[in-house]
N, C-alpha and C positions, 0 to 999 in steps of 0.2 A: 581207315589208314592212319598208321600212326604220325604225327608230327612231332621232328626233332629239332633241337636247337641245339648243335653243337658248336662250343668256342675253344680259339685254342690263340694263341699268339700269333702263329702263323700258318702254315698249311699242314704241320706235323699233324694234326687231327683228321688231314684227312684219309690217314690209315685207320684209324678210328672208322671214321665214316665208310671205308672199303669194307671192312670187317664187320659193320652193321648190316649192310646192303645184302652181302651174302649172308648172313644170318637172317635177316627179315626183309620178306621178298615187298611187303606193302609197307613203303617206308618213305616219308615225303621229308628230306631234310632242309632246313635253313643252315649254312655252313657260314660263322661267324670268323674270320681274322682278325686278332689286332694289330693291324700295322701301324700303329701309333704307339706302340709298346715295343715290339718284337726288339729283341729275343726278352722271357719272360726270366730265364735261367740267371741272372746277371743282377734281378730285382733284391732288394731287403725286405723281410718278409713284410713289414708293416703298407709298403707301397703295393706291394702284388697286392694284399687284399682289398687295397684303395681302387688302384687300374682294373682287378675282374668285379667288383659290385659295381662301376661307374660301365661297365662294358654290359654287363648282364641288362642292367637298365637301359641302356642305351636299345639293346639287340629287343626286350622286354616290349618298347614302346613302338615297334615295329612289327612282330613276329608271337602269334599265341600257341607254344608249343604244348604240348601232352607230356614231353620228356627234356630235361637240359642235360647234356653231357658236359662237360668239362672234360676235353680231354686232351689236358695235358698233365703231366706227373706233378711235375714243381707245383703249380696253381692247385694241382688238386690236392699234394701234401700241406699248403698253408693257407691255403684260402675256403676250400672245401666247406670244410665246418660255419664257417660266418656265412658262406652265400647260401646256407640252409635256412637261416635263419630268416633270411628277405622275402624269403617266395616259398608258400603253398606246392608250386610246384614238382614233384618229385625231381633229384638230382641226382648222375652217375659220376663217378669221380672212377679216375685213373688210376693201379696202383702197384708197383713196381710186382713183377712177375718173383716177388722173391720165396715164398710158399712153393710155386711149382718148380722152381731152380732146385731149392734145396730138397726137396722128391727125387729130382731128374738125378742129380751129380753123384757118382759115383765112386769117385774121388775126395768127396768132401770138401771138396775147395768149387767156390761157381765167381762168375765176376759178374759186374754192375756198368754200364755203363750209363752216363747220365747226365744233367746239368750239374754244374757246379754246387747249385744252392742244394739241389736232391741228395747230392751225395750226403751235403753237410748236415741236412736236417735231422732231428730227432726222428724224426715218423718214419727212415729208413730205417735207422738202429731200433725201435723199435718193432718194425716188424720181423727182422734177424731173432728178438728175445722173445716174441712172442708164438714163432711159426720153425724158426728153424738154429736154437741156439746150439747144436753140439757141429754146425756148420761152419766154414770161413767164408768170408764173404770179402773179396777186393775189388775196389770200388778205383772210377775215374768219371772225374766230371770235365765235361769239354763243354763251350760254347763254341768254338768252331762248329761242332758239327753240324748242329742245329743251324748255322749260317751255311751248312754246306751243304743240308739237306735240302735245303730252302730255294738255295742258290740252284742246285741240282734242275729240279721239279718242275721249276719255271725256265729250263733249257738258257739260264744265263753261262751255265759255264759244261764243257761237253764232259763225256763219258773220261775221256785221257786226260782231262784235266783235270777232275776229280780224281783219280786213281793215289798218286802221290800225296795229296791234298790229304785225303782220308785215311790213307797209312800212318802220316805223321800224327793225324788227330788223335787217333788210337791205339798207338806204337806204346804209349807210356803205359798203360794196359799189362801189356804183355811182358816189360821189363821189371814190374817186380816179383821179389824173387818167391811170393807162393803162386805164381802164374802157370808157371810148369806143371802145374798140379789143377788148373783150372781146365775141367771137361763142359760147362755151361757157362754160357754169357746171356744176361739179362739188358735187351735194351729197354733201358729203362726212363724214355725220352720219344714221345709220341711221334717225333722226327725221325726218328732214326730208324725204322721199318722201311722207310722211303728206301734207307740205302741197304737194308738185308742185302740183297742179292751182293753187291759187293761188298760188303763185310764179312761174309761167307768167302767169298773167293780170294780176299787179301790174309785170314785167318793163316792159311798153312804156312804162309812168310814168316810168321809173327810165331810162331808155335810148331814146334813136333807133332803135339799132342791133338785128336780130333774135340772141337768145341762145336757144343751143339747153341743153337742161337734162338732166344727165344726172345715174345713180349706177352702182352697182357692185350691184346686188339682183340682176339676172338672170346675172350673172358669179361672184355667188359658190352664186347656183343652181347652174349648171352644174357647179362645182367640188365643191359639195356631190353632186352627180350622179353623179361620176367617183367617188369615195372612197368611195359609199356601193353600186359596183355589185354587191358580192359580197351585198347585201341586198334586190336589186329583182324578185327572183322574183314572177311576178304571183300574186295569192293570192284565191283565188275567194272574188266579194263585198267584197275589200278595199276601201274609201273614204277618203279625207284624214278626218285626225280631229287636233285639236289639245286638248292638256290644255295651260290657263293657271294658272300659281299664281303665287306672289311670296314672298319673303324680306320676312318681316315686320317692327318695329321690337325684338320680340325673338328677333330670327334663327332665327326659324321656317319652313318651307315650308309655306305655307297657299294657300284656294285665291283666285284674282283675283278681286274683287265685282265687275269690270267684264266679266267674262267676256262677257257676253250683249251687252253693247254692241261690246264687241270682232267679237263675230261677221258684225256686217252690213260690217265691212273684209274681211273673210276672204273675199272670191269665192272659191267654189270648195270650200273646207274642208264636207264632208258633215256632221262633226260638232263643234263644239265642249262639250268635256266641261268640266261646272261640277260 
């Protein structure tokens, strides 16, 4: 069975870890938050790569994985590369769906939606010039949403009170003026799969046009698949099993008090350990 150690700022990884589980049925994950950071979107890049090599070590001196995911965007667009550097052990990073956007769009126009820092970064415009330059790509970066995915998943705020909430977050999206012409959105924020289902559903408010909604969860499954095969021996009785904990405010590895509400997201996961 494979062991994973996946870390993310807050629970947006664990659409990540949904889309491992049903890709790899013998999958025993360690599920890292940092709630001593969160949100990660908001950081400068010199501090993100201080916060995930002090988190990885942290998670490292507890947990001996086979695989580390990173999976968040932001972290994975600027920190990625340095925490290769620290460990031996093989790394997956996150990385905005924008190769299969600019395939999908029909129209030639796809949107972005994202943290702040991801929009800003080079490694996005980069990958526009390297996978899909005769494309448009418009972009918006929100930190709400990540607080409102967050917010969401841990039942702190309900279904109707989100609804407005996340219109507004993603309204400015749709307002400019090559939007019209946008048939794909890329969520490009490991959070924000959380809220597909209503971002799908507030789309036709926001647009005429049908926009088709995607991310990168089942692509870096797969890749997690590939890197992890020297560990997928089937193992009699094995089931998904997820341990949640978090980096506390005194940078501690303690266990998540949402553990149990986490688990009705988890399709699939046999056991979540609290």
């Amino acid at each position: 069975m494979a062991r994973l150690l996946i870390m993310d700022s807050g629970v947006g990884g664990l659409s990540i870890a949904q889309d491992i589980v049903s890709t790899m049925s013998c999958t025993s994950i360690d599920y890292v938050s940092d709630a001593a950071y969160f949100p990660y979107g908001g950081r400068t890049p010199d501090s993100l790569v201080s916060i995930v090599d002090t988190l990885a070590t942290t998670a490292l001196e507890h947990i001996q994985p086979d695989v580390i995911v990173l999976a968040c965007n932001t972290a994975s667009t600027l920190a990625l590369k340095h925490l290769r550097t620290k460990t031996d052990i093989p790394i997956v990073g996150v990385v905005p769906a924008v190769k299969p956007a600019g395939l999908l769009t029909q129209t030639g126009v796809f949107g972005v939606l994202a943290t702040p820092a991801t929009i800003k970064s080079p490694y996005l415009e980069n990958l526009m010039l390297s996978h899909c330059p005769n494309r448009t790509m418009i972009g918006h970066g929100s930190a709400d949403l990540v607080v409102l995915a967050e917010a969401f998943l841990q039942g702190k705020i309900t279904a109707d009170e989100l609804t407005p909430r996340l219109k507004q977050a993603i309204a400015p999206l749709f307002e400019k003026p090559e939007s019209k012409y946008m048939d794909v959105l890329v969520l490009a924020c490991t959070h924000f799969p959380i809220l597909k289902q209503q971002i799908q559903q507030l789309i036709p408010e926001l647009t005429t046009r049908a926009v088709q909604v995607i991310d990168s969860g089942e692509a870096v499954a797969k890749q997690v698949m590939r890197v992890s095969k020297d560990h997928l021996q089937p193992e009699h009785d094995a089931v998904p099993s997820i341990h949640i904990w978090q980096r506390s405010a005194e940078m501690k590895l303690v266990q998540d008090e949402y553990s149990d509400v986490y688990s009705e997201f988890l399709v699939g996961v046999k056991e979540v350990l609290v």
